[in-house]
C-alpha positions as protocol buffer text, in pm:
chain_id: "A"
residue {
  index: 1
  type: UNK
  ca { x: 166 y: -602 z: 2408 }
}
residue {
  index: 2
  type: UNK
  ca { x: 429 y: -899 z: 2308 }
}
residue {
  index: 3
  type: UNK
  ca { x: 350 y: -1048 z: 2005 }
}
residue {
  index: 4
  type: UNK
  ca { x: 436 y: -1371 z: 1890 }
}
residue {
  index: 5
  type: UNK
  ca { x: 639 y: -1439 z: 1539 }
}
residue {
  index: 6
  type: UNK
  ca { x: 501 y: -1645 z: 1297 }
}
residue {
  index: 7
  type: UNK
  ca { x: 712 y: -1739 z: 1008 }
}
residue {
  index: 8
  type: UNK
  ca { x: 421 y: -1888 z: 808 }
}
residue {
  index: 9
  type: UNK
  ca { x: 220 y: -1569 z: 878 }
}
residue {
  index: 10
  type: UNK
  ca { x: 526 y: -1346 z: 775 }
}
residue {
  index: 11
  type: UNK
  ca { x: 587 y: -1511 z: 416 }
}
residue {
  index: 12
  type: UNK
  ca { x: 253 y: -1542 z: 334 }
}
residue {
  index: 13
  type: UNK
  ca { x: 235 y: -1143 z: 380 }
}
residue {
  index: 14
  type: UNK
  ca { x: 528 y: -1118 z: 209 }
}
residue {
  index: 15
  type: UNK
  ca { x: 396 y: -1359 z: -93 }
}
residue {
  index: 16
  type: UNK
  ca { x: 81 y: -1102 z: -84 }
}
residue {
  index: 17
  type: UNK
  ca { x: 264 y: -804 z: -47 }
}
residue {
  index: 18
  type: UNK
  ca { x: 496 y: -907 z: -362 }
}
residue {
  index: 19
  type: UNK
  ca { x: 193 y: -1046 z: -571 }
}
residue {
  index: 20
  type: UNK
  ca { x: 1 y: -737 z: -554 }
}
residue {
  index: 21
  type: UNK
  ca { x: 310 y: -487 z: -631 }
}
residue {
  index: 22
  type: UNK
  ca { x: 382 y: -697 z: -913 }
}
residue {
  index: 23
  type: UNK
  ca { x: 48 y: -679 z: -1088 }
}
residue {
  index: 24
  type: UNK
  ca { x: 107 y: -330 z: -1109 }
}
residue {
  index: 25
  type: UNK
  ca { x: 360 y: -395 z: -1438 }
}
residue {
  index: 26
  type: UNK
  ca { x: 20 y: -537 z: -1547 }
}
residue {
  index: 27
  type: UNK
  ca { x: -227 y: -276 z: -1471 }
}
residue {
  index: 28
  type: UNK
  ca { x: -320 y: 35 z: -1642 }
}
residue {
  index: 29
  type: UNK
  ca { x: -450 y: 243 z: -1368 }
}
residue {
  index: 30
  type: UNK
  ca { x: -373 y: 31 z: -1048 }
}
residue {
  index: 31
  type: UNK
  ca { x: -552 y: 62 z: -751 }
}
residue {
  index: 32
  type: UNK
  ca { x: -808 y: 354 z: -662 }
}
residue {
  index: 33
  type: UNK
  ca { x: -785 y: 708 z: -710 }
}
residue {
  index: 34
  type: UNK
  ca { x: -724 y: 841 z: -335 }
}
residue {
  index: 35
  type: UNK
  ca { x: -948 y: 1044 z: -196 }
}
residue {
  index: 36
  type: UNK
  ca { x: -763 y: 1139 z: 94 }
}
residue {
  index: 37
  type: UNK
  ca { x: -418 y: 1282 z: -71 }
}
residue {
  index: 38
  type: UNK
  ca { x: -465 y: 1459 z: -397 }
}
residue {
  index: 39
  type: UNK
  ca { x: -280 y: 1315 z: -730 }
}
residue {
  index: 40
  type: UNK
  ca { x: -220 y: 971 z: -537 }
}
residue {
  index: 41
  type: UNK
  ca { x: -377 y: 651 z: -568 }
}
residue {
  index: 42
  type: UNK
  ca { x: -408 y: 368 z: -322 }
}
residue {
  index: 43
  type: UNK
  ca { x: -397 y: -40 z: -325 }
}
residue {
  index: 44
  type: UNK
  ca { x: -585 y: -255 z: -31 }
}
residue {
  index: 45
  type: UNK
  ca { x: -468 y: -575 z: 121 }
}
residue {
  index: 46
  type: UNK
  ca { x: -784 y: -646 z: 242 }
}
residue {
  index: 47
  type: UNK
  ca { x: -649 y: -957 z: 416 }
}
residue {
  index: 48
  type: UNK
  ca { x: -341 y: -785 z: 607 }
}
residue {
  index: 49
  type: UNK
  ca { x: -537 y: -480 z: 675 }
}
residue {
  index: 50
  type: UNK
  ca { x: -250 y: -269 z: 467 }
}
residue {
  index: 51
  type: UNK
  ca { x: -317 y: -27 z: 234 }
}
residue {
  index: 52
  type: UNK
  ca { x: -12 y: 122 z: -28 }
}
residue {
  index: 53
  type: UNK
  ca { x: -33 y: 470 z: -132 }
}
residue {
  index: 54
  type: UNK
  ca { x: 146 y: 561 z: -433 }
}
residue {
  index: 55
  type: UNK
  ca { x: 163 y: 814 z: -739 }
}
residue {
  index: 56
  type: UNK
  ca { x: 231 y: 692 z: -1106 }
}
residue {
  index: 57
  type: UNK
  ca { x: 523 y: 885 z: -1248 }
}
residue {
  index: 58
  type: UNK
  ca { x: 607 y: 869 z: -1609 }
}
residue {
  index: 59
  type: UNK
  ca { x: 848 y: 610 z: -1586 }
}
residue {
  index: 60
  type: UNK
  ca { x: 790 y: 416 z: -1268 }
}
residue {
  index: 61
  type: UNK
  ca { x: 551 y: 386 z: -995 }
}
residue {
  index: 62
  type: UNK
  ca { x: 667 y: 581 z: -633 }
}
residue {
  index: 63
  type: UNK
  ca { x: 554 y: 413 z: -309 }
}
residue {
  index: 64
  type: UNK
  ca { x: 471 y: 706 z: -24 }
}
residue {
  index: 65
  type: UNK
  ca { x: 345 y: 494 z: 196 }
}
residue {
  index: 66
  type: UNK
  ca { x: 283 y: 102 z: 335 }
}
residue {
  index: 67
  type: UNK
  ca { x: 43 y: 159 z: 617 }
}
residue {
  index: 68
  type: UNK
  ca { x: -228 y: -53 z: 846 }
}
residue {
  index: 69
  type: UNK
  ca { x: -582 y: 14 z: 761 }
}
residue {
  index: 70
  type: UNK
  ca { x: -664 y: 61 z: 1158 }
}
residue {
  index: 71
  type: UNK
  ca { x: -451 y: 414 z: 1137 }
}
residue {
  index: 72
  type: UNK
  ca { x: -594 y: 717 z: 1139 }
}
residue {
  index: 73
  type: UNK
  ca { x: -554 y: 852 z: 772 }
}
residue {
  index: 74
  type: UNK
  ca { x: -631 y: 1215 z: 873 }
}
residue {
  index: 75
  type: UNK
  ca { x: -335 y: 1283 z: 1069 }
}
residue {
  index: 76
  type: UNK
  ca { x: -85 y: 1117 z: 777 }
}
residue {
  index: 77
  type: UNK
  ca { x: 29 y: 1393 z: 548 }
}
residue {
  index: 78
  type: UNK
  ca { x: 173 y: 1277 z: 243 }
}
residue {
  index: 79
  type: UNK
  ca { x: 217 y: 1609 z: 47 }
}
residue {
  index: 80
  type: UNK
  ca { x: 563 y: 1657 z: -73 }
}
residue {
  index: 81
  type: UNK
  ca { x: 745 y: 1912 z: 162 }
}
């Protein structure tokens, strides 16, 4: 399947993308508690169809993962190795 680049498309994912990691400096709790991988919690970009999985550490937030919504979330495994 080719796909065709669009720069407009790209920054405003990017702008999105940026906005909503930033309001995390902002946030208490961001995002939802994941019910899919235990002591994690997850952020949706409803309009990209991305979801960011991440755990809040005591100094910093950790990103595991920047996936599409359209994956299958059952065969990701996220637990630390």
């Amino acid at each position: 399947m080719l796909m065709e680049i669009n720069p407009a498309a790209a920054k405003r994912a990017r702008e999105e993308i940026q906005g909503a990691t930033r309001r995390f400096m902002w946030m208490l709790t961001p995002g939802r508690i994941s019910q899919r991988w235990l002591g994690c919690r997850e952020l949706s970009l409803l309009r990209w169809n991305k979801v960011i999985v991440f755990k809040i550490m005591p100094d910093c937030l950790f990103v595991l993962a920047f996936l599409d919504a359209r994956q299958d979330f059952d065969a990701i495994d996220l637990t630390e190795k």
